[in-house]
C-alpha positions as CSV (number, residue, x, y, z in Angstrom):
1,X,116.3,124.5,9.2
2,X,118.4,125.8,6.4
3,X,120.0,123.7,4.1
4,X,122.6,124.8,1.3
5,X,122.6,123.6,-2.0
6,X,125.9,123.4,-3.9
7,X,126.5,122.0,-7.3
8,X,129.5,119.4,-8.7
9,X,130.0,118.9,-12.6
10,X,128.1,115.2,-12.1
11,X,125.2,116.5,-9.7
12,X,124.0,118.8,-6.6
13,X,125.5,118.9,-3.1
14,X,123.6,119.7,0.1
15,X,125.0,121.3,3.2
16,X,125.5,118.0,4.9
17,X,128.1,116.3,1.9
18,X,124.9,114.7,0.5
19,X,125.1,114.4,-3.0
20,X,122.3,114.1,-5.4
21,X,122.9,113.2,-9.1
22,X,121.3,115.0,-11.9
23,X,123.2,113.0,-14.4
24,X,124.8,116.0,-16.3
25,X,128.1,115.1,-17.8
26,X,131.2,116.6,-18.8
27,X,131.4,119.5,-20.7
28,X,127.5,119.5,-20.6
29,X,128.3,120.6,-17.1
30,X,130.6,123.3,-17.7
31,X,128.0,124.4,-20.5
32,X,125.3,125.0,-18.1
33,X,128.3,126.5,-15.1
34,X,126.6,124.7,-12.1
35,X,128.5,126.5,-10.1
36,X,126.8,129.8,-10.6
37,X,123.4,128.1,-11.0
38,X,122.3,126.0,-7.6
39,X,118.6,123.7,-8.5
40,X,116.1,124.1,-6.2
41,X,114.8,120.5,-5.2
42,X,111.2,119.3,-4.2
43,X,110.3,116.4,-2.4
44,X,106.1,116.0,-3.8
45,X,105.0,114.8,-7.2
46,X,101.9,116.0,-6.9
47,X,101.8,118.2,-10.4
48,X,99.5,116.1,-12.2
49,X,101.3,115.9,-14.6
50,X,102.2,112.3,-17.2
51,X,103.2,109.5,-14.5
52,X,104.6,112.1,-12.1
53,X,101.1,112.1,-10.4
54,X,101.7,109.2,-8.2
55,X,102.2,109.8,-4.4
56,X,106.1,108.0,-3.5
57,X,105.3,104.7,-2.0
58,X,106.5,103.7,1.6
59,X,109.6,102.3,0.6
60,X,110.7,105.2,-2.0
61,X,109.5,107.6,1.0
62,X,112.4,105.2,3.1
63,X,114.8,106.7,0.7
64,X,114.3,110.4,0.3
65,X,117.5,112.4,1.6
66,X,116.7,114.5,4.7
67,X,117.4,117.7,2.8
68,X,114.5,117.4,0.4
69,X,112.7,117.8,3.4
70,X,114.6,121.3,4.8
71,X,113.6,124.4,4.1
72,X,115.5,126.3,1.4
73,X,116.6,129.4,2.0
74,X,115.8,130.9,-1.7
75,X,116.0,130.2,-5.5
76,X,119.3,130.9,-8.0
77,X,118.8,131.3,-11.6
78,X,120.4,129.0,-14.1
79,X,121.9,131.2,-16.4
80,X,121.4,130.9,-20.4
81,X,118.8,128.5,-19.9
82,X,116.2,128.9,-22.6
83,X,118.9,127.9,-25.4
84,X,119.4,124.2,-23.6
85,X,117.5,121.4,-24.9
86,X,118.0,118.6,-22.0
87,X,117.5,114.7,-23.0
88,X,117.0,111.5,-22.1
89,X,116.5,109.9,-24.9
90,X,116.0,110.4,-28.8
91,X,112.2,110.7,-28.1
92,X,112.4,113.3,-25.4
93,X,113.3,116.5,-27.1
94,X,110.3,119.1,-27.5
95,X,107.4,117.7,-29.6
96,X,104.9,119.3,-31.6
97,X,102.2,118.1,-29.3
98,X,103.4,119.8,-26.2
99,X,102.2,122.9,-25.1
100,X,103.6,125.2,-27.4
101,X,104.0,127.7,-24.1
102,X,106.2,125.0,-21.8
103,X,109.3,123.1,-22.3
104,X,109.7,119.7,-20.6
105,X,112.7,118.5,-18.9
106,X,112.6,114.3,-17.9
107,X,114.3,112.6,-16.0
108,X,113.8,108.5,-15.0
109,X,114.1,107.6,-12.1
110,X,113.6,103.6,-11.3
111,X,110.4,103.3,-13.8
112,X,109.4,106.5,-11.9
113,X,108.8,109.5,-14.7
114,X,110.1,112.5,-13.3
115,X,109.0,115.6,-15.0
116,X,108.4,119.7,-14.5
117,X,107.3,121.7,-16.7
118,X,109.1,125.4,-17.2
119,X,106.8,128.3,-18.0
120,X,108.7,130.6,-20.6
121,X,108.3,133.8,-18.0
122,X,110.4,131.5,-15.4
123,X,113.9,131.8,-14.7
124,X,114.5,128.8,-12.4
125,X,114.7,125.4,-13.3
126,X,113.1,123.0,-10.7
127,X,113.9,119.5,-10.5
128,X,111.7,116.9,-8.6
129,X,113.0,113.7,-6.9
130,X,111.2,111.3,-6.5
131,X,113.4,109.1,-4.4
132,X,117.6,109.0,-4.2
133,X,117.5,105.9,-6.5
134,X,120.1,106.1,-9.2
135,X,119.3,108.1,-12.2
136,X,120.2,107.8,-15.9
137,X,122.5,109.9,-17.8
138,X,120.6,112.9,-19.0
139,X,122.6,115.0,-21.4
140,X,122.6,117.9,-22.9
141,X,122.7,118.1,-26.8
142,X,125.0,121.0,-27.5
143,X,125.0,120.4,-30.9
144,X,121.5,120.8,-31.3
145,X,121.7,123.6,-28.7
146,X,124.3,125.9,-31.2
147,X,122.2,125.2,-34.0
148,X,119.0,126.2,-32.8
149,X,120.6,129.3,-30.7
150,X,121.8,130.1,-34.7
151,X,118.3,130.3,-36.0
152,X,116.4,131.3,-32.9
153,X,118.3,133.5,-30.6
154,X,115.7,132.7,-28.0
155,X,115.5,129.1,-28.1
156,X,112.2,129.0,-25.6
157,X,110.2,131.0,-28.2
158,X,110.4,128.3,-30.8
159,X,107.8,126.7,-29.1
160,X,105.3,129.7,-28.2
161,X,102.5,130.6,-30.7
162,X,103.5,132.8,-33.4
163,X,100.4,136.0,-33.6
164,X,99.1,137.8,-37.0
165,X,97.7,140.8,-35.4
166,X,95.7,142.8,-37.7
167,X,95.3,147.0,-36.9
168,X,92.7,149.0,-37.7
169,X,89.6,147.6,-35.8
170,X,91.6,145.5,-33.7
171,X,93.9,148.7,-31.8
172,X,92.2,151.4,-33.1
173,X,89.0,152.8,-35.2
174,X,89.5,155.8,-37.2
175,X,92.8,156.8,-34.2
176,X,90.9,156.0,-31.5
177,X,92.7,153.3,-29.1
178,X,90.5,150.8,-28.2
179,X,91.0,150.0,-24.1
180,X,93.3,147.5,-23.0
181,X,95.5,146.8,-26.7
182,X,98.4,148.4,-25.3
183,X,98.6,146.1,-22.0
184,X,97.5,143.3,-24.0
185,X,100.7,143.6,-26.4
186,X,102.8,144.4,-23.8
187,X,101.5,140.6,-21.9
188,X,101.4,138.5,-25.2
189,X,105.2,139.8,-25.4
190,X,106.0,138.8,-21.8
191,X,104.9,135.0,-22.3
192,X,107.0,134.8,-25.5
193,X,104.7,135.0,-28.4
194,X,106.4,136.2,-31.8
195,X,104.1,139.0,-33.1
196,X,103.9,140.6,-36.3
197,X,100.9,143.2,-37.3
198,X,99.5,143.0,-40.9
199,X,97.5,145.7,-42.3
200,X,95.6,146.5,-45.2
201,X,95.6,150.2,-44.6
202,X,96.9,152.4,-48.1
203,X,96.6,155.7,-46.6
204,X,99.9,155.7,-44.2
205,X,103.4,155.1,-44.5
206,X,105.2,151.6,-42.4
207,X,106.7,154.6,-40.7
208,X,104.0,156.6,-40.2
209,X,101.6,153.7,-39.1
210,X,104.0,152.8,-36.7
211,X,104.6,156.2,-34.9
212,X,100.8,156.6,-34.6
213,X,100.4,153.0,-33.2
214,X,103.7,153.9,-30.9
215,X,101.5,157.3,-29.8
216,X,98.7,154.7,-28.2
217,X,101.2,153.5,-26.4
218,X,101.8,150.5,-28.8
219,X,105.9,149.4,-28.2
220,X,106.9,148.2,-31.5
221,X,109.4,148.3,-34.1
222,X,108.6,150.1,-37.7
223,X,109.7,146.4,-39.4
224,X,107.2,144.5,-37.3
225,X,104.5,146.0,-39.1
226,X,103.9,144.4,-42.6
227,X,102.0,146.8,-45.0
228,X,100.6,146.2,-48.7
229,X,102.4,149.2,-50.4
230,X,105.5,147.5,-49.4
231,X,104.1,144.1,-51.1
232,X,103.3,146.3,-54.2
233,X,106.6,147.7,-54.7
234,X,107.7,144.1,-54.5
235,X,105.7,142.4,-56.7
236,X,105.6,145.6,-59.4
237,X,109.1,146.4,-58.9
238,X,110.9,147.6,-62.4
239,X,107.0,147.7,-64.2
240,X,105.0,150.6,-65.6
241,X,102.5,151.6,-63.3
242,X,99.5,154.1,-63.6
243,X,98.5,154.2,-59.6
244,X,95.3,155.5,-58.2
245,X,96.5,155.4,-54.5
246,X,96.7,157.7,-51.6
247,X,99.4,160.6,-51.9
248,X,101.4,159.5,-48.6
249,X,101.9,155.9,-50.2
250,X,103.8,157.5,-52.9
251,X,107.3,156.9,-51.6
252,X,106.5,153.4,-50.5
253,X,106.1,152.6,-53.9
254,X,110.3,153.0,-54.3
255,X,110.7,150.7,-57.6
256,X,108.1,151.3,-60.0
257,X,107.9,153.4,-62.2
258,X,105.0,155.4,-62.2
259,X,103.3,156.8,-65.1
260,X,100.3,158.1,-66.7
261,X,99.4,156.0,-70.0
262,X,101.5,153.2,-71.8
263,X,101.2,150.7,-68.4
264,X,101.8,147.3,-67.4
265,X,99.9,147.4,-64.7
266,X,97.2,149.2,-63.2
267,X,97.3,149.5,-59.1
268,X,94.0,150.2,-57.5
269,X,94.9,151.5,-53.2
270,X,92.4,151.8,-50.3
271,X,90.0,154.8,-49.8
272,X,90.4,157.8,-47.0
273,X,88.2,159.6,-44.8
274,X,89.2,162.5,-46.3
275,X,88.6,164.6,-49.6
276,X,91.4,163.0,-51.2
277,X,89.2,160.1,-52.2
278,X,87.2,161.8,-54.2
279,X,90.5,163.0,-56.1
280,X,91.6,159.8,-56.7
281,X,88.6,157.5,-57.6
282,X,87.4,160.2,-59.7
283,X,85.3,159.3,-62.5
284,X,88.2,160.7,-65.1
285,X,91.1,158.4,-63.1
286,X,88.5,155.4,-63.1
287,X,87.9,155.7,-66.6
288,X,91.9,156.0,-67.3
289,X,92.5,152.9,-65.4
290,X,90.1,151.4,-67.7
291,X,91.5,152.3,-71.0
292,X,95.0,151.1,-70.0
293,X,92.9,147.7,-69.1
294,X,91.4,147.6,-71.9
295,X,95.0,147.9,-73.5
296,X,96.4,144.8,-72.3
297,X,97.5,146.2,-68.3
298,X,97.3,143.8,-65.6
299,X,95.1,144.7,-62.9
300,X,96.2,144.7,-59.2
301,X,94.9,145.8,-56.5
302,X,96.4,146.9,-52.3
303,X,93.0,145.0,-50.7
304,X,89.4,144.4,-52.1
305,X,87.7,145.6,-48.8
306,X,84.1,146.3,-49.4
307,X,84.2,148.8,-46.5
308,X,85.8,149.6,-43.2
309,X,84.8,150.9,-39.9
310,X,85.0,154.6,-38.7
311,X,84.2,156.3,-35.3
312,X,81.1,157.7,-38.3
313,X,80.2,154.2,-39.2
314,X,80.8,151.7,-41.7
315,X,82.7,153.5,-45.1
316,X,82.6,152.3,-48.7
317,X,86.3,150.9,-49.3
318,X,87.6,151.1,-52.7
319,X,87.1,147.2,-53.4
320,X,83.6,148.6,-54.8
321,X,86.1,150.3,-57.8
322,X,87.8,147.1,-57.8
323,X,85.1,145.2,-58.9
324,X,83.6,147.9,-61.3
325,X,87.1,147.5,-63.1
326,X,87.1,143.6,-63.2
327,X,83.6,143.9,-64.7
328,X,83.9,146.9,-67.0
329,X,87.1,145.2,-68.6
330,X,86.0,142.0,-68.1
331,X,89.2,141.0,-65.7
332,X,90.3,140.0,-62.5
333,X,92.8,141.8,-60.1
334,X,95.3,140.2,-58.3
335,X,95.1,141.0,-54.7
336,X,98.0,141.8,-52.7
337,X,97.3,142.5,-49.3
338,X,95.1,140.4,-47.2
339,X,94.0,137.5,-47.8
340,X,96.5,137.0,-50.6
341,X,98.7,134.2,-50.2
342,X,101.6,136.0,-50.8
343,X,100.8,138.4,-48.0
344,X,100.8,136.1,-45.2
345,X,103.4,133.6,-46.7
346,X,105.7,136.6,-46.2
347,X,104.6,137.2,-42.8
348,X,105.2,134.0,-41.6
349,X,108.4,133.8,-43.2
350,X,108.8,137.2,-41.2
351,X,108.6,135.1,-38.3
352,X,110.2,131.5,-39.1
353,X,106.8,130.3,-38.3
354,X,104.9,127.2,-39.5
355,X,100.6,128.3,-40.2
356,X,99.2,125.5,-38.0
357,X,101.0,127.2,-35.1
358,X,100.2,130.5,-36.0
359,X,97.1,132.4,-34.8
360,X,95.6,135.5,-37.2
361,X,93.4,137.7,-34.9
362,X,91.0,140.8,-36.9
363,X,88.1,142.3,-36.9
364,X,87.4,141.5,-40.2
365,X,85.1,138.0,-40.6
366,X,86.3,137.8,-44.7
367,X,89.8,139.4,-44.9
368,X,91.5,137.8,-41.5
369,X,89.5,135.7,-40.7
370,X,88.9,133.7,-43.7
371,X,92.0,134.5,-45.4
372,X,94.1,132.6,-42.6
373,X,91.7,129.8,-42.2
374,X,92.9,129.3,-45.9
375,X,96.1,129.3,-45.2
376,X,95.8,126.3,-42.4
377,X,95.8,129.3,-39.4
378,X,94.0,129.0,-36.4
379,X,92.0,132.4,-35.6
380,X,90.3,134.1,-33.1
381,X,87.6,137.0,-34.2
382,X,87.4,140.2,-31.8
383,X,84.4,142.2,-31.4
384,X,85.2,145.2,-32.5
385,X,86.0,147.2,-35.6
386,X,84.1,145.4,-38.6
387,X,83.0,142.7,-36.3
388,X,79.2,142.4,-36.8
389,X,77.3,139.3,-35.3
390,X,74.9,138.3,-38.3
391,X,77.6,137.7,-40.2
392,X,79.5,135.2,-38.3
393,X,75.6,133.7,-37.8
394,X,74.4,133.6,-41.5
395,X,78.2,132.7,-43.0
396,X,80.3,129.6,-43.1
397,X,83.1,131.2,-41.7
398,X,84.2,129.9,-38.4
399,X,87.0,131.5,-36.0
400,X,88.6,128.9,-33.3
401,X,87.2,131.8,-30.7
402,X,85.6,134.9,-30.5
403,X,87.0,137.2,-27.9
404,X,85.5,140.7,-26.6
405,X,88.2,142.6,-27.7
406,X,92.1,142.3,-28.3
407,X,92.3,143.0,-24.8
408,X,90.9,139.3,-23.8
409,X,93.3,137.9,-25.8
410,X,96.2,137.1,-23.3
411,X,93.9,135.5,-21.3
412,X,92.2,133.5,-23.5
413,X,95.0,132.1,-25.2
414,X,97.1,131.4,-21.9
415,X,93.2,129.1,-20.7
416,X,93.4,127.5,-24.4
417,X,96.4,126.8,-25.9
């Protein structure tokens, strides 16, 4: 048998005149157009879930309306539904403690607690009865509903994990895709997870980075990708410079003013795996750097890698020259790419995220790893890239999980959090 489901400002009608109230008042009616959005009703409480586990005694079974037990002949969306927050009471909003993935709705029904949970890739709301027993007003907070909908656009998202996701080692080694990041992306989108990628890689323009990344079939924006010479020009911005970088950087570097002797600052980028390297860390450039050190510049450096991985094999990283500086001239460079605190305080600004809800996953055991842990992130370590077992097994360093590769991670984190 077919029944149909109609909807009234105060609650749902079935085909037969019955009337089932959902306790949704007034303009909180209109808000939500009832009209255009039909719920689809279930009889069971069998989800497991808080004190909604409980099989309807006898006498509440006495009560169910006949249409609970119909077939229905389909499911109608509820329009604009991930900007509503639907209450009870003051304690029944979204909590911290939830799972960051779902958003309950309650409902009480006679000392029965009625609830469903709404997975963010779902476009239907469903709403279990326990039992026609009167129901208490449930209503919708537009207030808090506008307000949120003016800082998140997608009010559902607030509440999924916000994801670091580092680049080289993690996508890619030396250009080379590595399987499954593509789909993996694509999925950690679809369940509503607010990405941003951070990189400590010198030797590319934002927009170059991204159009590679885009050519592995990576769908992202260039401002989703977060890169150091763009924290540089920040944090040099107006200063005297003398930079021994990579040529491409050049015109990220829009602000300071570049020069040759007299600097502030000395700016020490990453290394290639091309000639250029052995252009720019020469020994004359090196011993430059030093002199305007020695002359009262401030020492800065894009990273402090020690090395990084290439379809060849590991490859010194110019941290080594870092250091030699520090210790020649008897100083110590501020950092400020990863694991700087500026770096990801600016990427979680990026995303309006809070760092106990946000997860860093990298290759790299020091850089991502520990850099986020530092920062109160939770982390999960792939292996691949710079991933190398002993040192996870002779360091202190511990990720929250260690996944085979970025393309494990939309599973893993759909089982864990």
């Amino acid at each position: 048998m077919v029944t149909e489901i109609g909807a009234t400002s105060n609650g749902v009608t079935t085909g037969a005149g019955k009337e089932v109230r959902l306790g949704i008042v007034g303009a909180a009616a209109e808000a939500l157009d009832l009209r255009a959005a039909p719920f689809v009703l279930e009889p069971a409480l069998l989800r497991g879930l808080g004190g909604a586990g409980r099989n309807p005694s006898p006498r509440d079974a006495e009560g169910l309306p006949k249409v609970l037990h119909d077939a229905l002949d389909g499911e109608l969306a509820v329009p604009r539904l991930r900007p509503l927050v639907l209450r009870h009471g003051p304690n029944d909003g979204p909590r911290p403690a939830d799972d960051p993935a779902l958003l309950r709705i309650r409902e009480r029904r006679r000392g029965l607690h009625v609830e469903d949970r709404l997975h963010a890739g779902l476009r239907f709301l469903r709403v279990l009865t326990a039992r026609t027993a009167r129901t208490g007003v449930a209503q919708l907070d537009l207030a808090e509903r506008d307000r949120d909908r003016t800082v998140h656009p997608n009010r559902l998202a607030v509440h999924m994990a916000a994801i670091l996701l580092d680049v080289g080692g993690v996508f890619h080694v030396s250009g080379e895709p590595i399987p499954g990041g593509a789909a993996a992306l694509r999925r950690l989108r679809a369940d509503g997870h607010r990405i941003r990628f951070v990189t400590n890689n010198t030797t590319r323009t934002q927009a170059q980075q991204a159009e590679e990344l885009r050519g592995m079939g990576l769908e992202l924006d260039d401002d989703e990708l977060q890169t150091t010479p763009r924290a540089a020009a920040r944090a040099l911005a107006e200063k005297r410079v003398l930079a021994l970088t990579m040529h491409a950087i050049v015109g990220e570097l829009d602000g300071i003013k570049l020069v040759g002797e007299d600097a502030e600052a000395v700016l020490i980028g990453g290394a290639d795996e091309t000639p250029e390297t052995n252009l720019v860390f020469s020994f004359m450039n090196l011993a430059r750097a030093f002199h305007e050190l020695e002359a009262g510049a401030a020492l800065y450096c894009l990273h402090k890698n020690r090395w990084w991985q290439t379809k060849a094999g590991p490859l010194l990283d110019a941290g080594a020259f870092v250091a030699g500086l520090e210790y020649a001239a008897d100083t110590e460079a501020v950092v400020l790419g990863k694991p700087s605190t500026a770096y990801f305080e600016a990427a979680l600004a990026a995303l309006d995220a809070d760092a106990k809800m946000t997860w860093m996953v990298g290759d790299d055991i020091e850089e991502d790893i520990a850099g986020a842990q530092a920062h109160g992130m939770k982390t999960v370590l792939v292996r691949t890239g710079k991933f190398r077992p002993d040192a996870v097994e002779r360091g202190n360093i511990r990720p929250d999980a260690i996944v085979s590769s970025i393309a494990q991670l939309p599973d893993w984190l759909e089982a864990n959090v």
